[in-house]
Structure formats: structure tokens, C-alpha cells
C-alpha positions as a Markdown table, in Angstrom:
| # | Residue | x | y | z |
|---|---|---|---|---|
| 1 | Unk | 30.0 | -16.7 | -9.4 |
| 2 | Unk | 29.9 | -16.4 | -5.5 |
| 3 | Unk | 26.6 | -17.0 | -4.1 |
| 4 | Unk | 24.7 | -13.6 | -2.4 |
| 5 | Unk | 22.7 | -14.4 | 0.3 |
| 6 | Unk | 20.4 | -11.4 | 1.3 |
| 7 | Unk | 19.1 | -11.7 | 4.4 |
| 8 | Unk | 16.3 | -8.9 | 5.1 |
| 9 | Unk | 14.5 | -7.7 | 8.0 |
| 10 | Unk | 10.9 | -6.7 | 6.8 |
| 11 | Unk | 10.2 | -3.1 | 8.1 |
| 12 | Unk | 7.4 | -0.8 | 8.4 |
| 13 | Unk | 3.9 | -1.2 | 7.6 |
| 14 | Unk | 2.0 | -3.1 | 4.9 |
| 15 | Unk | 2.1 | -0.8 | 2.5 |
| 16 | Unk | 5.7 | -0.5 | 3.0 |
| 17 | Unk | 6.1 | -4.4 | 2.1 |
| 18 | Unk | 4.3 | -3.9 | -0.5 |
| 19 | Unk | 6.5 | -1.3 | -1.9 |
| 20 | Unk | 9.3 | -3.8 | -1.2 |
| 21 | Unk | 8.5 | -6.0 | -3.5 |
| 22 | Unk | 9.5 | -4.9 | -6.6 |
| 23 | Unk | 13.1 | -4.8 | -5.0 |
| 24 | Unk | 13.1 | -8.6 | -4.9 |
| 25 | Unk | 12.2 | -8.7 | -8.2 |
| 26 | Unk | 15.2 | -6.9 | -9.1 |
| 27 | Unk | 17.7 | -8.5 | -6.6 |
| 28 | Unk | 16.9 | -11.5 | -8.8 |
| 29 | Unk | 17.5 | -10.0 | -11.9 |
| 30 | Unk | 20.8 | -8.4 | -10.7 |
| 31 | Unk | 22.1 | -11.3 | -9.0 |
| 32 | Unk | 20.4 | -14.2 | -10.9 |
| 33 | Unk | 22.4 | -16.6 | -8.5 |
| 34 | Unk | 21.1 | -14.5 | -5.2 |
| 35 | Unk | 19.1 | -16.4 | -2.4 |
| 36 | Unk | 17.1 | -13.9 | -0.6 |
| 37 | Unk | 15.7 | -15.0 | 3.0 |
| 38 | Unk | 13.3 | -12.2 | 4.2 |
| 39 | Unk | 12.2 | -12.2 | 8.4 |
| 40 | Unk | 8.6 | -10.3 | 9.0 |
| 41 | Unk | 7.5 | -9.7 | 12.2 |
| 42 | Unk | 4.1 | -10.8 | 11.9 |
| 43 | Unk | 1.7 | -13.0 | 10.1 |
| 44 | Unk | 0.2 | -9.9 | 7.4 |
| 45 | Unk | 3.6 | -9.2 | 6.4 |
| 46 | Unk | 4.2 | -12.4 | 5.5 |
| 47 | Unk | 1.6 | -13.4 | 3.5 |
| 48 | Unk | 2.2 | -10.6 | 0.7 |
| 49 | Unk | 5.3 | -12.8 | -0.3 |
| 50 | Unk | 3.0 | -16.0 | -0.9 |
| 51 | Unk | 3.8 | -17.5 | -3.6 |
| 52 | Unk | 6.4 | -14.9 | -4.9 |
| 53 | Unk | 9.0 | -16.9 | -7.2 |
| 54 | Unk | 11.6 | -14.0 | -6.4 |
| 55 | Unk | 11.8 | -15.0 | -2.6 |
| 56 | Unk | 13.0 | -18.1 | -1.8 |
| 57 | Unk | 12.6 | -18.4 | 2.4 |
| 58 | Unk | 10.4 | -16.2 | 4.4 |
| 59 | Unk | 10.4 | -16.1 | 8.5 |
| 60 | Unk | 8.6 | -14.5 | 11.4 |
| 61 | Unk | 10.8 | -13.2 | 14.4 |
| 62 | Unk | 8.4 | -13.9 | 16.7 |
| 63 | Unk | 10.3 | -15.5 | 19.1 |
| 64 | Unk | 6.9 | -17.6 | 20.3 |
| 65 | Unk | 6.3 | -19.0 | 16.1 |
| 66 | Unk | 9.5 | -18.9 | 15.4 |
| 67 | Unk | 12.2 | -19.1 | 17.7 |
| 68 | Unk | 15.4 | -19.7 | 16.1 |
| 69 | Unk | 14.9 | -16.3 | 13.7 |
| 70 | Unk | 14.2 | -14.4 | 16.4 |
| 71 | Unk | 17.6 | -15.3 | 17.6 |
| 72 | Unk | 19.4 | -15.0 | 14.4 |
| 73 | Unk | 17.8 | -11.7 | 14.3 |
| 74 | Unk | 18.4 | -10.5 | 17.7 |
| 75 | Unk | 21.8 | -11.6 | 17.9 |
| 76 | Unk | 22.7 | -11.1 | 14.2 |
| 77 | Unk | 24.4 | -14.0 | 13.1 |
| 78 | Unk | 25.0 | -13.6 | 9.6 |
| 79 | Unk | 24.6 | -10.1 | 7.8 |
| 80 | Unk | 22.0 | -8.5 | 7.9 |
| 81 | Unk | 19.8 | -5.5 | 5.6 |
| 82 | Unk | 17.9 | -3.7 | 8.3 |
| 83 | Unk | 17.8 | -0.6 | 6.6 |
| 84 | Unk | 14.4 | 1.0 | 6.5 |
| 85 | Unk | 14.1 | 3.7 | 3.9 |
| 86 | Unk | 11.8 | 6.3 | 6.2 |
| 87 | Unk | 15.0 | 6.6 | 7.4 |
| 88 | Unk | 15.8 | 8.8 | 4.7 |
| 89 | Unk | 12.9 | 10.8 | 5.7 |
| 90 | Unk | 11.8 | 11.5 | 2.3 |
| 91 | Unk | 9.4 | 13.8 | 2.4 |
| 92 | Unk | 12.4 | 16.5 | 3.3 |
| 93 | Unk | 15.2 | 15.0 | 1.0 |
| 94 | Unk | 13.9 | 13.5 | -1.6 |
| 95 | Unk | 11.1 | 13.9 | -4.5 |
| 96 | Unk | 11.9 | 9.8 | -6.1 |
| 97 | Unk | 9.4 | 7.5 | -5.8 |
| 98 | Unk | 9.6 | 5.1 | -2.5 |
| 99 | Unk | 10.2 | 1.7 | -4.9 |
| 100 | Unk | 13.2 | 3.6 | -6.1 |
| 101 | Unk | 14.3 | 4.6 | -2.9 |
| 102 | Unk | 14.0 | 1.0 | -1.9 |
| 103 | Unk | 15.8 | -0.5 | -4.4 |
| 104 | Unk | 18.8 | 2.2 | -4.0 |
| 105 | Unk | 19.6 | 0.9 | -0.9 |
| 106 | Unk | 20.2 | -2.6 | -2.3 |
| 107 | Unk | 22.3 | -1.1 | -4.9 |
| 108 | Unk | 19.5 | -2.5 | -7.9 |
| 109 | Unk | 17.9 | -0.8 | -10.6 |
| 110 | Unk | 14.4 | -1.3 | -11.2 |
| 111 | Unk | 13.5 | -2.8 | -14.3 |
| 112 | Unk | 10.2 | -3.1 | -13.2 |
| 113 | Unk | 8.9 | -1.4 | -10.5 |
| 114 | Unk | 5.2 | -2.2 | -10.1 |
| 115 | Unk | 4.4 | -3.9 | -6.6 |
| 116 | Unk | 4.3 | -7.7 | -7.4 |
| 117 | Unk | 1.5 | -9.5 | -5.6 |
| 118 | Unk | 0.6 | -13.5 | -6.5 |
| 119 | Unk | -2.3 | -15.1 | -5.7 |
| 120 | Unk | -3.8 | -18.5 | -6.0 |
| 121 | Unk | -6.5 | -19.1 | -8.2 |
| 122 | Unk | -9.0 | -19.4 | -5.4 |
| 123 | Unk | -8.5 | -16.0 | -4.3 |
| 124 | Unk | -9.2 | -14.7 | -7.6 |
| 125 | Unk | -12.4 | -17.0 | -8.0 |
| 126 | Unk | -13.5 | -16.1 | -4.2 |
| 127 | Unk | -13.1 | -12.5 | -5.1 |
| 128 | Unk | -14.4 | -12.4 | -8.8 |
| 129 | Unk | -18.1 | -14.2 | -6.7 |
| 130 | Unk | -18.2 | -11.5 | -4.6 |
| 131 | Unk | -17.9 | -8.7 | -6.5 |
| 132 | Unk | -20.3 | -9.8 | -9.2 |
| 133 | Unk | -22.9 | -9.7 | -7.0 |
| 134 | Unk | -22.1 | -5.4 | -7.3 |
| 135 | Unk | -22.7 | -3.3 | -9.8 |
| 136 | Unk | -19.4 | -1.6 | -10.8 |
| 137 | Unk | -17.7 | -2.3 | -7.0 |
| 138 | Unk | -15.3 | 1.1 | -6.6 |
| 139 | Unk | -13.3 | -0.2 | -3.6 |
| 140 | Unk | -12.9 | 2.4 | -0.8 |
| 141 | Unk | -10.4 | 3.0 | 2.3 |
| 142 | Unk | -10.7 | 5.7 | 4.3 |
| 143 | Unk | -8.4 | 5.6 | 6.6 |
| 144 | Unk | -4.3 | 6.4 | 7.3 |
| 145 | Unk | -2.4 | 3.8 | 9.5 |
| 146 | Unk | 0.7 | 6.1 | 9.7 |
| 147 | Unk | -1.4 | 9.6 | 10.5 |
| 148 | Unk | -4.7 | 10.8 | 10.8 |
| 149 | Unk | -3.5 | 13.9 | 9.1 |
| 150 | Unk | -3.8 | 11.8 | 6.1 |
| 151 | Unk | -7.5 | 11.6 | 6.5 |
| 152 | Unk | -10.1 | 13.1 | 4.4 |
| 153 | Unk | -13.5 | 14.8 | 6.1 |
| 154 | Unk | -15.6 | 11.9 | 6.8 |
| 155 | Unk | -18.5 | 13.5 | 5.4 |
| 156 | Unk | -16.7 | 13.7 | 2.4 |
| 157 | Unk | -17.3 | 10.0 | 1.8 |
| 158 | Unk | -21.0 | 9.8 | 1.9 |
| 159 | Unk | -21.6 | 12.9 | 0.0 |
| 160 | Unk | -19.3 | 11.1 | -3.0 |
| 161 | Unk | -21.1 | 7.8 | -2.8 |
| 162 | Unk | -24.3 | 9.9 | -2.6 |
| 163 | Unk | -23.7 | 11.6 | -6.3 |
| 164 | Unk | -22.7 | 8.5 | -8.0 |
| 165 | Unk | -25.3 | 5.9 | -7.7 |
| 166 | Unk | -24.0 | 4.0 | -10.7 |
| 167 | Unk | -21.3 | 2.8 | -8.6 |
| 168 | Unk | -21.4 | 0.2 | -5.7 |
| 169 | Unk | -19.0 | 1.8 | -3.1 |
| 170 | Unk | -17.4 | -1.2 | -0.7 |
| 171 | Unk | -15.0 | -0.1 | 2.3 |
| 172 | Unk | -12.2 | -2.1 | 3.0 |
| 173 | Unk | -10.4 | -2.2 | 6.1 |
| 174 | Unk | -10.6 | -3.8 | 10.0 |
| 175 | Unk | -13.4 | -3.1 | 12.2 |
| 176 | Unk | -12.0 | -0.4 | 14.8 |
| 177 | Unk | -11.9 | 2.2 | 11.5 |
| 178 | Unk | -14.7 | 4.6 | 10.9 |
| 179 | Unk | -17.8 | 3.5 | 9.1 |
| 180 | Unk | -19.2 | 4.9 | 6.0 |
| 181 | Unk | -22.8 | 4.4 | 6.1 |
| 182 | Unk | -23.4 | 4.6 | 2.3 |
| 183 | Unk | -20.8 | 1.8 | 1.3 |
| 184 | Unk | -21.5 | -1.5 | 1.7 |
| 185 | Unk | -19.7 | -2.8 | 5.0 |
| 186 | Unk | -16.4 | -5.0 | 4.3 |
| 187 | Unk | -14.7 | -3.9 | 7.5 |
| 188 | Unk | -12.6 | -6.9 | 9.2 |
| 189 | Unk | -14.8 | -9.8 | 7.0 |
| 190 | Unk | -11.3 | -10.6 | 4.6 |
| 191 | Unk | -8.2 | -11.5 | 5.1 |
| 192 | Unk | -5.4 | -9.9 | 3.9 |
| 193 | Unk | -4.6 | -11.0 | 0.7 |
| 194 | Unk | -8.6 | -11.7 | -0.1 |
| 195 | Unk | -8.4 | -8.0 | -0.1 |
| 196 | Unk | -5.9 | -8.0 | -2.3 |
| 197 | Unk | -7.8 | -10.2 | -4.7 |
| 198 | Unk | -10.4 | -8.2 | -4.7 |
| 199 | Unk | -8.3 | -5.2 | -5.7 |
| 200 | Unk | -7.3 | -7.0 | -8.8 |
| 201 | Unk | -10.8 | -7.6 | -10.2 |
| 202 | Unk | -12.7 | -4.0 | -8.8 |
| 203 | Unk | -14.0 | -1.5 | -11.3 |
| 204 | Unk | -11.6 | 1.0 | -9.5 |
| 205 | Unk | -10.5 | 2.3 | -5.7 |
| 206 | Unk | -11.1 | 5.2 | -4.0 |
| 207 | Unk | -9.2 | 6.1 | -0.8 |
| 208 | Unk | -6.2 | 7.7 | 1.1 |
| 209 | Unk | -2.6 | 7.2 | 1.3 |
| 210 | Unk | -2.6 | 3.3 | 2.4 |
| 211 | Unk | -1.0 | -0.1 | 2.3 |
| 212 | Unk | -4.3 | -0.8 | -0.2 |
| 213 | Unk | -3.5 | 2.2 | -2.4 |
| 214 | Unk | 0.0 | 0.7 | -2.9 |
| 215 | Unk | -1.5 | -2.5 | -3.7 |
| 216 | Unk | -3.8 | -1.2 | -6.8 |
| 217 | Unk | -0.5 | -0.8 | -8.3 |
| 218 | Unk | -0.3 | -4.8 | -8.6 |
| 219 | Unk | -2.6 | -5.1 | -10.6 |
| 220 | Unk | -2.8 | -1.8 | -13.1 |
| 221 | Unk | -6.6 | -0.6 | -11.3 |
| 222 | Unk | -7.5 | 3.3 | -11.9 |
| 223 | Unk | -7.9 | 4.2 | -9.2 |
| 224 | Unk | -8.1 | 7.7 | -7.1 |
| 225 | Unk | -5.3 | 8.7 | -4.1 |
| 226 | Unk | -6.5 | 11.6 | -2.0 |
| 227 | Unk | -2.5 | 13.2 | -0.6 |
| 228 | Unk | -1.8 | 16.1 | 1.7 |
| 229 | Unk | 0.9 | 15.4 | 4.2 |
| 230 | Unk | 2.5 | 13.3 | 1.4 |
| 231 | Unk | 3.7 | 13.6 | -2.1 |
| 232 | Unk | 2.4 | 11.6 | -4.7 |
| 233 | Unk | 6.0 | 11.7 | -6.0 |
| 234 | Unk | 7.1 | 9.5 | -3.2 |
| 235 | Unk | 4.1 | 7.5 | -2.8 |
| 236 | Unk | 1.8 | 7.4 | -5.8 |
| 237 | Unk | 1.5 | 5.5 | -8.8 |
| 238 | Unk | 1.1 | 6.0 | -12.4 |
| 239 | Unk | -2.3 | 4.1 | -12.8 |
| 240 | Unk | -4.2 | 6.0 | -10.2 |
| 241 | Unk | -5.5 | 10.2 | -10.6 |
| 242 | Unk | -3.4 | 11.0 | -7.6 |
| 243 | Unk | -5.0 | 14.6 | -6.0 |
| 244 | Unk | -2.8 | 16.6 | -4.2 |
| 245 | Unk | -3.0 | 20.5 | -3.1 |
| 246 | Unk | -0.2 | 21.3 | -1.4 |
| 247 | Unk | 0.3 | 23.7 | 1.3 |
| 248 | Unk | 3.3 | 25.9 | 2.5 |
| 249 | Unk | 3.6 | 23.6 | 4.8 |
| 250 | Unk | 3.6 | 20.6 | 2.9 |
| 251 | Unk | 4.8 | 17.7 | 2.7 |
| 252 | Unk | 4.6 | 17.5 | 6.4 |
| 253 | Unk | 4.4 | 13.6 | 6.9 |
| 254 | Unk | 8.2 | 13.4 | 8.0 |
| 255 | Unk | 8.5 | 16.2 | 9.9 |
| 256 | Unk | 5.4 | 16.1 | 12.3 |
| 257 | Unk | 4.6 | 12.4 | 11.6 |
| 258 | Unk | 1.3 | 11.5 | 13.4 |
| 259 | Unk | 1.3 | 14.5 | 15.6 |
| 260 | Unk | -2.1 | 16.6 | 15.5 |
| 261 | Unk | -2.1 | 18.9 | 12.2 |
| 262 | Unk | -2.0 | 22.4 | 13.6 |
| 263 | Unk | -4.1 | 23.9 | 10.3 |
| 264 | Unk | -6.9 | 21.4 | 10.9 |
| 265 | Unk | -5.7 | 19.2 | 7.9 |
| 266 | Unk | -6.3 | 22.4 | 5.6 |
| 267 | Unk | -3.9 | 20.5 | 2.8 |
| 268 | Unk | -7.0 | 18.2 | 2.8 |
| 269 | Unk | -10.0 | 20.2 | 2.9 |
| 270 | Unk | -9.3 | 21.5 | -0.3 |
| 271 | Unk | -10.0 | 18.7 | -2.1 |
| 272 | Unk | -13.5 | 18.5 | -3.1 |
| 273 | Unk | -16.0 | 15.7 | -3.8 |
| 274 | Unk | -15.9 | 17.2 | -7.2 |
| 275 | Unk | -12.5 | 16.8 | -7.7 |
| 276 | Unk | -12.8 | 13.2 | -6.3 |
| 277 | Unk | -15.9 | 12.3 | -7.9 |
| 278 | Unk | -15.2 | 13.7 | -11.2 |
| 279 | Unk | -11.6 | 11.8 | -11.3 |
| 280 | Unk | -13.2 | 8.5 | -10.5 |
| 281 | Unk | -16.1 | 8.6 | -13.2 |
| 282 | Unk | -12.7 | 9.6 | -15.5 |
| 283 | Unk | -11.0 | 6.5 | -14.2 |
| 284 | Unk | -14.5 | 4.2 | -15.1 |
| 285 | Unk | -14.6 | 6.0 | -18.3 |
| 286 | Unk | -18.0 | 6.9 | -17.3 |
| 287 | Unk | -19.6 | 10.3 | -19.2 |
């Protein structure tokens, strides 16, 4: 059997790559004979294929870390899958999940199609020390890379912590992002895929459409997805209560993309801490 060589061009955000990955998975399955060479554009992107025994060579394109990709890339020797399924601006055309849609533009079926994430032992061990100093840690991110319009009141964060204090409530995320006074401050203190890690071994998640969403998906957590501009159909997963109470004008994500909402994020404001709150406790199996 000929010898398929996919060359790929990682797209998009992180939660993109992560929805990626079950793709390679099935690349490998299809084509057991396949070499797949992937070429991220930074560092982040990269790392999620650590140790993934369905990839076998991974590249930047920076030209400065990695010159001769960037050329291959720019100039396209060999072909190349540049495809990028927001192309298909799914919101509009589609109600599949965006793993499917992935792997339909490979021409694979998914066999399996939960994200696939490997980590090293230390990771786990780092993470499993610091969450057990906790009581059940509920991981929490707050905020939407690809729109703001993806963003729940931030009021709404500290009123939920507020009426579970059972829970220890730990944000995730980088430093420029918003604060939630009431959760214990992880902002911009983890790399990557130590976040990751600690997404395997949390009680649960609480956040918004994000890369970290997709990642709970790894490793089975309940979790809870807050969507507005988005359907859960295209971006949610089967292990987390996913809350969405669409509008007329929804799903608006590809259409206005991270213009200002012009209903004030209405699609979000009616989801209440209740809601939220009372779909977590379900998750922890708490009475």
C-alpha cells in the first residue's frame, strides 16, 4: 500500500487544536500506513500534540525557530491540508459537531471522537499536589478568546461561588483576563498543558465556550458550558450540562463574529446562577 503523507497546517485557536485531535486519531486508523507531519504556528499549539502516538513529526512556521517549515509552508512544496473548518461557517450551515466537521474534510470517520490529550506522569503528579490542597477544586474560565459576546455577566461569577461554599472555585486563564475575586487566582501561574493536567484530576469545570471547555472532553470531567452566540451542537460535549437559551437571533457567532452584540448579550443574560449553580452541584452529585 502507497504511503500517505498528510501534511497539515494547524489553524485557529487552541481550542480548535484541540478539536483536531481526534482526526489524527482517525487518520491513523484509516490509513494505518499514513505519516502525518503537522506545522503550528506557535509554541501552545504545539505542545497539545506532546507525546501523541498518532502524530509522528510536529513543526512551527516561525520562520525565526524554524526556518525551513516556514519555507515549505510559504512556498508549498509538497501538498498541503490548509483547510480550516470555520470556513464552513458552521453556525449558518451546519448543526454536526466541529470534530465531525473536522474529520469530514480528511475524508475519515470518527471512531472515536473524544479530544485526545497525553501527558507525562509529572504533569499528572504536579497537578494531583496542587489540587489536594482544595476542597472539591471546580475549575473556572471566564473568558471567550474568539468574542466577548461569549461572555457571561461578571457578577455572575461571584454570586455562583458565593452560594456554593462546598466547592473551591480556581480560575484558569492568563493574566490580562478579568479577575474573579472569589476564586482562588491561577491566572498566567501554568503552562499550557499543566492546565490541562489539572483538568483531568478537578472535581468538575465551570466556564464559557473555550479552548479549556474542549479540553474537559479529554478526560470525561462533568463539567458546565455556558453558550449563546454558539450551539452546543457544534461545540459541546456529551460529558458536560451544556446551557444554552437561544435567541431569534441565534447562533450569531459566524455571522457577527467578535463585533459588539447589538442586544447586550441578551442570549446570555438569561442564564441564571441557578441554572449554573444547580447544574454543577448535579455534575458533583452533590444534594
Amino acid at each position: 500500500m502507497e504511503k500517505k503523507i498528510f501534511r497539515i497546517v494547524v489553524k485557529g485557536g487552541l481550542g480548535d487544536v484541540l478539536l483536531l485531535t481526534p482526526t489524527m486519531k482517525a487518520i491513523k486508523q484509516t490509513y494505518p500506513n499514513s505519516k502525518i507531519m503537522l506545522f503550528c504556528f506557535n509554541e501552545r499549539q504545539k505542545s497539545i500534540f506532546e507525546n501523541n502516538p498518532h502524530v509522528d513529526k510536529v513543526y512551527t512556521t516561525s520562520f525565526w525557530s524554524n526556518p525551513i517549515s516556514y519555507i515549505r509552508v510559504s512556498m508549498k512544496w509538497g501538498k498541503f491540508y490548509k483547510d480550516f473548518y470555520g470556513g464552513l461557517i458552521p453556525t449558518v450551515f451546519y448543526n454536526e459537531n466541529a470534530k465531525m466537521l473536522i474529520a469530514g474534510l480528511y475524508d475519515v470517520e470518527l471512531q472515536d471522537d473524544k479530544v485526545q490529550v497525553f501527558l507525562t506522569q509529572q504533569e499528572e503528579e504536579k497537578a494531583r499536589q496542587l489540587l489536594s490542597k482544595y476542597k472539591n477544586p471546580v475549575l473556572l474560565h471566564i473568558t471567550s478568546k474568539t468574542s466577548k459576546n461569549q461572555e457571561w455577566k461578571h457578577s455572575n461569577w461571584d454570586e455562583l461561588i458565593t452560594s456554593m461554599p462546598d466547592c473551591t472555585f480556581l480560575q484558569l486563564g492568563v493574566m490580562k483576563e478579568e479577575k474573579v475575586e472569589k476564586a482562588v487566582d491561577l491566572r498566567g501561574l501554568l503552562s499550557f498543558r499543566e492546565t490541562l493536567a489539572l483538568i483531568k484530576y478537578a472535581s468538575s469545570f465551570v466556564g464559557v465556550n473555550s479552548s479549556f471547555s474542549h479540553a474537559t472532553n479529554a478526560f470525561d470531567i462533568p463539567g458546565v458550558v455556558i453558550f449563546g452566540p454558539a450551539q452546543p451542537d457544534i461545540w459541546g460535549h456529551p460529558n458536560n450540562i451544556n446551557i444554552y437559551k437561544p435567541m431569534r437571533c441565534s447562533p450569531c457567532l459566524d455571522l457577527i463574529f467578535a463585533a459588539k452584540c447589538p442586544y447586550d448579550k441578551a442570549c446570555m443574560d438569561r442564564i441564571s446562577v441557578t441554572e449554573v449553580r444547580e447544574a454543577l452541584r448535579s455534575q458533583l452529585q452533590f444534594s
